[in-house]
C-alpha positions in Angstrom: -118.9 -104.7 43.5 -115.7 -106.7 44.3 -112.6 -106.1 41.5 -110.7 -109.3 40.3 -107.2 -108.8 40.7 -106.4 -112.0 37.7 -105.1 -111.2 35.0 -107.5 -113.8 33.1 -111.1 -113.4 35.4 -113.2 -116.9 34.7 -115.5 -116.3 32.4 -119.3 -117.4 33.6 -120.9 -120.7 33.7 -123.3 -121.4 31.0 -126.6 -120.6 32.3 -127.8 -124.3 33.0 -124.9 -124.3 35.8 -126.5 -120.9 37.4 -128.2 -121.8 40.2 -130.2 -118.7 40.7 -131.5 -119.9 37.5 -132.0 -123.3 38.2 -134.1 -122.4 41.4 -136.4 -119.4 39.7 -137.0 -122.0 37.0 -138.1 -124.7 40.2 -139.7 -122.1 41.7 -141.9 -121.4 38.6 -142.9 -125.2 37.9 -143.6 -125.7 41.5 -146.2 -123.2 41.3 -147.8 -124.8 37.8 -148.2 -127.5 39.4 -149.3 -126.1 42.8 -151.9 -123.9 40.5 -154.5 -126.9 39.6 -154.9 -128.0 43.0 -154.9 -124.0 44.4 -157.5 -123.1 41.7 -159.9 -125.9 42.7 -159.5 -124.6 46.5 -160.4 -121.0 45.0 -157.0 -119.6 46.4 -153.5 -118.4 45.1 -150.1 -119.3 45.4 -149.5 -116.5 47.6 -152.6 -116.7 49.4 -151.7 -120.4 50.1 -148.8 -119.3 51.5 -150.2 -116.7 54.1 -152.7 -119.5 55.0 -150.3 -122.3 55.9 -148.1 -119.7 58.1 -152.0 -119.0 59.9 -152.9 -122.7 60.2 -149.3 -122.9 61.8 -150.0 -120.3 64.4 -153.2 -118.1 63.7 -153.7 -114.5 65.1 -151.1 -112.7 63.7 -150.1 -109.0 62.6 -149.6 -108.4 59.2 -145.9 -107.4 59.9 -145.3 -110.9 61.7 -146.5 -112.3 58.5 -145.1 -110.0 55.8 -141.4 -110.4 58.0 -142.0 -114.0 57.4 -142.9 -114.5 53.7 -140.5 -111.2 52.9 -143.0 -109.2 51.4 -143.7 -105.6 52.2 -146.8 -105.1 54.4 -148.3 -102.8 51.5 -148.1 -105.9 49.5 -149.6 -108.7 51.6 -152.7 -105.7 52.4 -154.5 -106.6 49.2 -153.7 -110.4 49.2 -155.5 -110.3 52.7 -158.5 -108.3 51.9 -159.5 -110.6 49.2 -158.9 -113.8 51.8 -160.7 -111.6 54.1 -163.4 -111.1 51.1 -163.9 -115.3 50.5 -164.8 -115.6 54.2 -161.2 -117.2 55.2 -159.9 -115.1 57.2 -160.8 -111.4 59.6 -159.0 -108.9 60.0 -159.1 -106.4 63.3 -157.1 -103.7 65.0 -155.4 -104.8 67.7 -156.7 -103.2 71.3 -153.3 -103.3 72.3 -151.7 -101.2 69.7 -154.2 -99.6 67.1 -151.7 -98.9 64.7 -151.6 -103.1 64.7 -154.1 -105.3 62.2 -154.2 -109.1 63.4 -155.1 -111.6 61.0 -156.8 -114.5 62.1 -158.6 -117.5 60.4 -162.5 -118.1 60.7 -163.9 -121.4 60.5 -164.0 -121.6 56.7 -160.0 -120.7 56.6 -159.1 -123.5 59.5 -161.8 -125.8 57.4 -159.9 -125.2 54.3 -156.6 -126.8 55.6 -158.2 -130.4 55.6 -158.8 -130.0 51.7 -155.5 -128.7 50.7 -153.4 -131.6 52.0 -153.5 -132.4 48.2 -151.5 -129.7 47.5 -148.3 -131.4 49.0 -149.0 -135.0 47.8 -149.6 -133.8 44.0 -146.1 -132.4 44.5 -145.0 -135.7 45.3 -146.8 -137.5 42.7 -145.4 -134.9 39.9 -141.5 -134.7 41.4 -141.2 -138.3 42.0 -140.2 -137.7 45.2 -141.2 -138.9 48.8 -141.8 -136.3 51.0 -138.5 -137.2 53.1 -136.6 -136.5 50.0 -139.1 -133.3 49.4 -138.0 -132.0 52.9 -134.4 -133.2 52.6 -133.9 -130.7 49.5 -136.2 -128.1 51.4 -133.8 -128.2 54.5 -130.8 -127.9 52.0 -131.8 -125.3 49.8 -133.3 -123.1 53.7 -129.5 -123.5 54.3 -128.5 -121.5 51.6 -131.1 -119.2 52.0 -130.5 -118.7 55.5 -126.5 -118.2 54.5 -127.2 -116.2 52.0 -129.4 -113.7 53.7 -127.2 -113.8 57.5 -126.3 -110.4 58.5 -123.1 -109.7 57.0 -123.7 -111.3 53.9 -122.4 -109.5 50.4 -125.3 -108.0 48.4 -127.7 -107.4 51.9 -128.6 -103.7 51.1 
């Protein structure tokens, strides 16, 4: 942990000007609201999440996906076996590499991304936000993701 060298260090922001606080708190009533649509689809937030990275590019390993949501493998594993359980998704070893599980979407998974286009457009409707806006604050808030996580970066363990 860096020392201050001040004599007088500033004291901390109340907590309303964090923004790690501010964003967890987002993050939180994004998914509330995500929740009633997901639930009607029979999915979770998380599951969501591996499907949309599958309807953008299906037939994947479990390590290309885990790498991209930044979960551990061990934790996407149960998260795909119930998908694979509701008929979404399959899951195989690759002939290539056995050590290698692909995940790829059956007809019922690639059907399922025609019904959750509501998820995005209750969003919307509950923001008050078009979805220009919606992607203008999702490039901006990438960028400090992506800055905050380069290599190099303070904190990367």
């Amino acid at each position: 942990m860096p020392k201050l060298t001040a004599p007088n260090p500033p004291l901390p922001p109340p907590l309303s000007e964090h923004i790690c606080r501010t964003i967890y708190a987002t993050n939180l009533a994004i998914q509330r609201v995500h929740k009633v649509v997901l639930d009607g689809l029979g999915i979770t937030y998380p599951q969501y999440l591996v499907l949309n990275l599958l309807w953008d590019r299906d037939n994947q390993s479990v390590s290309e996906l885990s790498g991209q949501l930044e979960l551990e493998p061990s934790t996407l594993t149960p998260l795909l076996k119930r998908l694979e359980a509701a008929g979404h998704l399959t899951r195989v070893r690759n002939p290539q590499d056995e050590r290698q599980v692909l995940i790829s979407l059956t007809d019922q998974g690639r059907a399922l991304r025609l019904e959750a286009g509501c998820v995005g457009a209750n969003l919307m409707e509950k923001a008050g936000m078009s979805a220009d806006e919606l992607r203008d604050l999702n490039a901006r808030i990438r960028a400090l993701h992506d800055n905050l996580t380069a290599p190099g970066t303070a904190g990367e363990g």
